[in-house]
C-alpha positions as CSV (number, residue, x, y, z in Angstrom):
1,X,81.3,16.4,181.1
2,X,84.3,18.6,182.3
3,X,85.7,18.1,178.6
4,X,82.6,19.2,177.1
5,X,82.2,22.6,178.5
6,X,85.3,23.5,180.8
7,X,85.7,27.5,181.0
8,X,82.6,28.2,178.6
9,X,80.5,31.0,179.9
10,X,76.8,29.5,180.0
11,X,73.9,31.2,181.2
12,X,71.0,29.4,181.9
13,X,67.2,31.1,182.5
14,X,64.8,29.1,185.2
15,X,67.8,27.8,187.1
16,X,66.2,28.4,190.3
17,X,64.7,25.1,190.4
18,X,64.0,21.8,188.9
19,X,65.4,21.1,184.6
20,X,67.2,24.3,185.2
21,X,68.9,23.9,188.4
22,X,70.2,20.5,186.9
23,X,71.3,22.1,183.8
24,X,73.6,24.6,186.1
25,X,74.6,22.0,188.0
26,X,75.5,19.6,185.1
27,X,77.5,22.6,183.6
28,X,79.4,23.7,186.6
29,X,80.3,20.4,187.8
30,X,81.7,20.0,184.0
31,X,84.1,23.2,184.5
32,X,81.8,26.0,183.0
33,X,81.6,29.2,184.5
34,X,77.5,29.7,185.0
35,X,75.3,32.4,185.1
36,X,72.2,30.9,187.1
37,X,69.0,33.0,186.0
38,X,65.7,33.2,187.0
39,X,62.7,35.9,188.6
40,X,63.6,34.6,192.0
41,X,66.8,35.9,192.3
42,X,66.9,34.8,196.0
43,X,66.6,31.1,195.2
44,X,68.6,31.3,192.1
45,X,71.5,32.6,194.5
46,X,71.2,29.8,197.1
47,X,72.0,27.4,194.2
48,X,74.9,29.4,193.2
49,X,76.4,29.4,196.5
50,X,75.4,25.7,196.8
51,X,77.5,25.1,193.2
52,X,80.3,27.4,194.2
53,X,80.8,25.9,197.4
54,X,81.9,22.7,195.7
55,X,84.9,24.6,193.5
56,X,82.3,25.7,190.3
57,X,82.3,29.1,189.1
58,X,78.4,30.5,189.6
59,X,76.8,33.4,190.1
60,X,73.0,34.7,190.6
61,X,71.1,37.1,188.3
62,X,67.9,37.9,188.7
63,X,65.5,38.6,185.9
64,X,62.1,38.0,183.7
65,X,62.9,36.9,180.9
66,X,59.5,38.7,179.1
67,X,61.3,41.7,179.9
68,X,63.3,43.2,177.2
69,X,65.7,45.1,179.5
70,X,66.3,42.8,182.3
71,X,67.3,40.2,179.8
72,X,69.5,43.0,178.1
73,X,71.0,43.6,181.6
74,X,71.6,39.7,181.9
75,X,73.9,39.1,179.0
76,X,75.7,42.3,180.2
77,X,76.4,40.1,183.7
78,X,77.3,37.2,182.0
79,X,80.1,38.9,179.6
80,X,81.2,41.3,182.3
81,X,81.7,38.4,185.0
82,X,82.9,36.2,182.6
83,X,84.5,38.2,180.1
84,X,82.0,36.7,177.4
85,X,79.2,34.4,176.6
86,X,79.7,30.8,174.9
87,X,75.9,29.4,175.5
88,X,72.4,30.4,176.3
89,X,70.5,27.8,177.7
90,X,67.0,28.9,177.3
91,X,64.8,26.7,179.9
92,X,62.6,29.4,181.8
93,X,59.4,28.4,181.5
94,X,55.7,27.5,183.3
95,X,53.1,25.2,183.2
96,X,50.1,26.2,185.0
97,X,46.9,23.7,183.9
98,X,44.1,25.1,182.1
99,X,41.6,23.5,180.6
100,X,40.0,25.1,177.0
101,X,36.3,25.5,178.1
102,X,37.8,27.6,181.6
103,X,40.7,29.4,179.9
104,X,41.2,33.0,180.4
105,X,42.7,35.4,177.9
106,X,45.1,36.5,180.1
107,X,46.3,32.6,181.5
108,X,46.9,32.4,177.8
109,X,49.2,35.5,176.9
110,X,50.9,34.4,180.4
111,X,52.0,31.3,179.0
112,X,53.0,32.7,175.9
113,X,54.2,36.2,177.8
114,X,57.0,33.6,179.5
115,X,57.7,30.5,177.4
116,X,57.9,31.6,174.1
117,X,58.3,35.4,174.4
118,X,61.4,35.1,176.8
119,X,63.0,32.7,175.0
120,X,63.2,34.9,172.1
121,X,64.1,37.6,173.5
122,X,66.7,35.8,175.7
123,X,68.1,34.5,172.0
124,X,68.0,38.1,170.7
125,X,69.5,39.6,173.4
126,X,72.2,36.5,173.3
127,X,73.3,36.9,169.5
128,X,76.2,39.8,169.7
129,X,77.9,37.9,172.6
130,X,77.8,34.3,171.1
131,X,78.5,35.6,167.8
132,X,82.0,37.4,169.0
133,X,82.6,33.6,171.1
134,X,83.2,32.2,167.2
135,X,81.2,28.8,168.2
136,X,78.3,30.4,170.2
137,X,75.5,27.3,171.3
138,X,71.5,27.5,171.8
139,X,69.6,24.8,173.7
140,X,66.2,25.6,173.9
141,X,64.3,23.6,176.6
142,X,61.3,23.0,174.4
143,X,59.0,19.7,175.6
144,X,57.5,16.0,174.1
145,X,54.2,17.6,175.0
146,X,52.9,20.2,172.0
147,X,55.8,19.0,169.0
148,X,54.8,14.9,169.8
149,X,51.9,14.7,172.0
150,X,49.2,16.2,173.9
151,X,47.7,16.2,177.7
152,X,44.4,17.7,179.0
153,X,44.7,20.9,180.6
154,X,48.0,22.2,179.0
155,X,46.8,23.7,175.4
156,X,48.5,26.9,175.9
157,X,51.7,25.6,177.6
158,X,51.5,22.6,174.1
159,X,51.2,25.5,171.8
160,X,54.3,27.6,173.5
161,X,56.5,24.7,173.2
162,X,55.7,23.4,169.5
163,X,56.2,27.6,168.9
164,X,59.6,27.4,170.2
165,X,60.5,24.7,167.9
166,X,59.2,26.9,164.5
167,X,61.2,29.6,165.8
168,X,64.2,27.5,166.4
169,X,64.7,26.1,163.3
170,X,64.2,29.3,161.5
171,X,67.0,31.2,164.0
172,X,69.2,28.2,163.3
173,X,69.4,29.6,159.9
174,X,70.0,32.9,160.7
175,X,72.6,32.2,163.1
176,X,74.7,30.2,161.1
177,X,76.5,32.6,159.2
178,X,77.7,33.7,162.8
179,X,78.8,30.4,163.6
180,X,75.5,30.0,166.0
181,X,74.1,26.8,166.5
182,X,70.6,26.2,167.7
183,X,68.7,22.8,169.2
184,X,66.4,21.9,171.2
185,X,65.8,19.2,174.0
186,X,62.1,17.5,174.4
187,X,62.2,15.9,177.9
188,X,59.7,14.1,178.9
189,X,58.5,13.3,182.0
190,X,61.5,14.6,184.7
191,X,61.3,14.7,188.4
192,X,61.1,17.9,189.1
193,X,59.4,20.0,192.3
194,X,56.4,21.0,189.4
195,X,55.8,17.1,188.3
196,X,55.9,16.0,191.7
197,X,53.2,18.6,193.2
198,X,50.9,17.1,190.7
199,X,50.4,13.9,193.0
200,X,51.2,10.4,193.4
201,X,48.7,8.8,190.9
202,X,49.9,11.3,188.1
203,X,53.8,10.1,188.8
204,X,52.5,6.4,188.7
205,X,51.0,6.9,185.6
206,X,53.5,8.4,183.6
207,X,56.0,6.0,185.1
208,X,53.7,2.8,183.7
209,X,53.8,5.1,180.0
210,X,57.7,4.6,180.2
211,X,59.4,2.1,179.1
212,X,62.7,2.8,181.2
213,X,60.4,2.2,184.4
214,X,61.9,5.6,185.6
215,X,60.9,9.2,185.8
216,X,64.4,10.9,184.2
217,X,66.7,13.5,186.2
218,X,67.5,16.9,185.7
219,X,70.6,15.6,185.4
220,X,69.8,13.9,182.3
221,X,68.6,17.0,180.3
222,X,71.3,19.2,181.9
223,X,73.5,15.8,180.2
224,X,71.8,16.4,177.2
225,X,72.6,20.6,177.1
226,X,76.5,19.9,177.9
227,X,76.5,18.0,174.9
228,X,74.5,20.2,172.4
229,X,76.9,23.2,173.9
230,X,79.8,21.0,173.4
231,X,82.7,21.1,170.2
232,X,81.7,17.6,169.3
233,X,78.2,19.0,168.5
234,X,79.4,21.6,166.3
235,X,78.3,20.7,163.0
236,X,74.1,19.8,164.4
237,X,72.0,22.9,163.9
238,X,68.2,23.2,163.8
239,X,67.5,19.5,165.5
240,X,65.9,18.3,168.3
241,X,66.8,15.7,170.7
242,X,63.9,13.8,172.7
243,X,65.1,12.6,176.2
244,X,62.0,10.8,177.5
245,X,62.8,7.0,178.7
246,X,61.1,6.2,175.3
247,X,57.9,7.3,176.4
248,X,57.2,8.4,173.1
249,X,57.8,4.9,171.3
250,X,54.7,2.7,172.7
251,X,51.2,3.3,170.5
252,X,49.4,2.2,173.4
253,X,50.0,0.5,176.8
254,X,49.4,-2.5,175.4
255,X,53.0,-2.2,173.9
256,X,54.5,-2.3,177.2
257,X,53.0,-5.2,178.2
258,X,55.4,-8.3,178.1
């Protein structure tokens, strides 16, 4: 990857932890310099150092990316540390279960509050930065649940992600007068720290829905990202790339079956 992104200035939002912490990683072990984001600046920090003590160029911010200034105040870090801004990658998000009939008002707007109201204001805030970069690059982390399918308990969380994908494809034609480009990646089921808290039985059952056999890696969406961000990608705009072990292919289980 070091060819795809060497000495860009990336930040990335939620890198604290699980699809974003392998994003930052993918990108600083590719040569980026990385601006790792997220509410807990403590944590975000601890993978910095982790990154930087292996040669990368990282730093910590933190920030919430619903808030209008602090995401103001974390483009300013990123240009000021890295004398500019290349890519956003806009991952932070959270996916706290809910089902309709017990769903607060307020469990609702949280969702929303977070995964779809930061990322566009962490695109807003983003756009005078990548514009004067002459190639700036957008990689939403959006998700198969919401744009392709559905799962109990996750209405609000399907509804911010499928929203992120309206609003990309709209920005994309904004920002391509500026020479912006804006995707999205749909992972599917990844092993992360939140996939892995929901037990043993829900891993075994998405890994039977799969026809790789495999849970993917961070590593594999931050792959993804290092691509979309990359030169090669230049000329795709307002797409979306689905990174799910083909979970998404079978119309039942009975497809898997050999």
């Amino acid at each position: 990857m070091r060819g795809l992104v060497e000495g860009r200035s990336v930040i990335v939002t939620g890198a604290s932890k699980g699809i974003g912490r392998g994003i930052a990683r993918v990108f600083a072990q590719g040569g980026a310099k990385v601006l790792l984001v997220a509410r807990d600046g403590r944590a975000a920090a601890e993978v910095a150092a982790e990154l930087a003590q292996s040669g990368a160029v990282a730093s910590a911010f933190a920030a919430d990316v619903s808030d209008e200034e602090q995401v103001k105040a974390m483009v300013d870090a990123a240009v000021e540390r890295h004398g500019g801004l290349d890519v956003l990658c806009a991952n932070a998000g959270i996916f706290p279960a809910a089902r309709l009939e017990t769903m607060s008002l307020a469990e609702w707007r949280e969702v929303m509050r977070i995964n779809l109201e930061g990322c566009f204001l962490s695109v807003r805030a983003c756009i005078p930065a990548l514009a004067r970069a002459g190639a700036g690059r957008i990689i939403l982390t959006s998700s198969i649940t919401g744009p392709i399918t559905g799962f109990p308990g996750w209405s609000h969380y399907a509804a911010s992600k499928a929203g992120q994908l309206g609003f990309m494809r709209t920005a994309a034609l904004e920002l391509a007068r500026k020479g912006i480009t804006v995707n999205a990646i749909l992972p599917g089921n990844i092993a992360t720290e939140g996939l892995i808290e929901l037990g043993q039985d829900y891993v075994d059952s998405m890994i039977a829905a799969i026809p790789l056999r495999r849970l993917g890696s961070v590593e594999d969406i931050g792959h993804a990202a290092a691509f979309l961000a990359s030169k090669e990608a230049g000329f795709i705009t307002g797409q979306t790339l689905v990174v799910d072990g083909g979970q998404t292919l079978p119309e039942s289980l009975a497809a898997l079956s050999d």
